[in-house]
C-alpha positions, 0 to 999 in steps of 0.5 A: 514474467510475473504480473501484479495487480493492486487494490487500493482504497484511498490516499494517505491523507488526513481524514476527519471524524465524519469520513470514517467508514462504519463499514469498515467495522470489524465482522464477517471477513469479504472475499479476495474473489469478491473484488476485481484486480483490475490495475496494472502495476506500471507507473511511477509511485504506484508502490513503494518500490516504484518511486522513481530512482532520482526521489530513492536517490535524493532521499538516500543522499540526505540520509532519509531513505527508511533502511529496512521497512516492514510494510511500506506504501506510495500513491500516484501523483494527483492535482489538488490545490496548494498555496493557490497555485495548482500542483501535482501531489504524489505520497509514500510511507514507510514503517520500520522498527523504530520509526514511520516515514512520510515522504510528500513530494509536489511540483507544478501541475502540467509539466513534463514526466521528468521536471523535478520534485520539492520533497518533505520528509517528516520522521516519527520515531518510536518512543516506549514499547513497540509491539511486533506481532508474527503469526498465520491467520486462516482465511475467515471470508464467508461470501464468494462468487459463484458461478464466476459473479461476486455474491450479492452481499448488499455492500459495495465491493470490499476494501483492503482491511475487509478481506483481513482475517477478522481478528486483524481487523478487530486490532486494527479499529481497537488500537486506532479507531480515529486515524488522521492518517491512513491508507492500504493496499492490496497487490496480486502476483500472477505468474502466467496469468495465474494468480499466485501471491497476494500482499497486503499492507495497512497504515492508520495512524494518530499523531501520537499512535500508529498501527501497522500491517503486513499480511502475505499468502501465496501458492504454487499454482498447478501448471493445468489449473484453470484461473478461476481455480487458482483464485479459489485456492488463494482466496483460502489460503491463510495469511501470515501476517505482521502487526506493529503498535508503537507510540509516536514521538515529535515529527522530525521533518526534512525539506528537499529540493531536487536538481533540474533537471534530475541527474543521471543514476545508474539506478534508473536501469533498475527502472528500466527492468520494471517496465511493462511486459506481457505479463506485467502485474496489476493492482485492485482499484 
């Protein structure tokens, strides 16, 4: 059985031009093993693949479930405010080649796990020349931890972009350096509780231009390897990496309301084989 892990920075939200990080500007690349995954994988909209069977279905049924996505997120539900009434928010987005799809879901704060969503599904479709690059970067981290303790390198523990190889990063802040939407992931696979893959994916986005990444490694981990030495071996590991650069066409937005209760899928046995195990994988953050 696998295990994942997940890091994870903020969610998808608007952000302001004050919230940017200067940080996150590109320059020397942190290390994988100067963050700790530390999260369990195990909970409804932790990723995309773990939006719940009855939210996939309804977005299907409408004709809004993205077919083939490139890189694709979600966030757990949180309480904000909304309309004065205090409700549960939960996100996702999908990039495909043609378009980027928001999926924001609410309903009342405080009740059962199984009480319907409201969905708005907004559609941004590509418009002019997308761009698609394919290639493998070398790992280009300078700090790592020794002795089993992150090097002091004055900084607070790494996000996602910052343990992309540097040329990624440059890309990133050059196409959008003010994004109003983004959000980013890291996922760690482990086989054994060895870590084997690592999975990472960007969203930053304008409302007229967005960028995307997908970068992956991964390692056949040697059955007498110890953990830590697992982690090394992946932390140098190159990255194959994704970008897409498209401009945005006018939202196409889709309002759904979902039954009550929600009705009875055969998908949700898919569910059941992604509850937790011994093994279950973990996220960072």
């Amino acid at each position: 059985m696998s295990a994942l892990q997940r890091r994870r920075r903020d969610a998808l939200r608007r952000r302001t031009d004050s919230e940017i990080d200067p940080s996150r500007e590109p320059g020397e690349s942190a290390s994988t093993l100067d963050v700790t995954f530390e999260t369990d994988v195990v909970s409804d909209w932790e990723t995309w693949e773990r939006i719940p069977a009855d939210v996939l279905f309804a977005l299907e049924q409408a004709d809004c479930e993205p077919f083939e996505h490139i890189v694709a997120g979600a966030n757990a539900p949180t309480a904000v405010q909304r309309d004065g009434r205090r409700v549960e928010l939960a996100e996702a987005w999908a990039v495909e080649d043609d378009a980027l799809t928001l999926v924001e879901a609410v309903r009342p704060a405080g009740v059962s796990a199984d009480s319907p969503w409201q969905l708005m599904v907004r559609r941004f479709p590509f418009v002019g020349e997308v761009r698609d690059r394919v290639g493998t970067l070398p790992a280009d981290a300078e700090h790592t931890r020794v002795d089993g303790r992150p090097e002091d390198t004055g900084l607070s523990s790494p996000g996602v972009l910052a343990v992309l190889p540097q040329p990624v990063r440059r890309q990133v802040h050059d196409t959008v350096r003010k994004p109003a939407y983004q959000d980013e992931f890291l996922l760690q696979h482990s086989k054994k509780g060895k870590p084997w893959k690592q999975e990472a994916g960007v969203l930053r986005a304008t409302d007229r231009m967005l960028i995307a990444i997908r970068a992956c490694r991964e390692v056949e981990p040697h059955r007498r390897s110890t953990v830590r030495h697992a982690e090394s071996v992946l932390a140098t590991t190159p990255w194959r990496v994704q970008a897409l650069t498209a401009q945005l066409g006018p939202a196409q937005t889709v309002h759904l309301s979902m039954p009550d209760p929600p009705l009875p899928l055969a998908g949700q046995e898919r569910r059941a084989a992604l509850l937790p195990a011994s093994d279950q994988p973990r996220r960072l953050g």
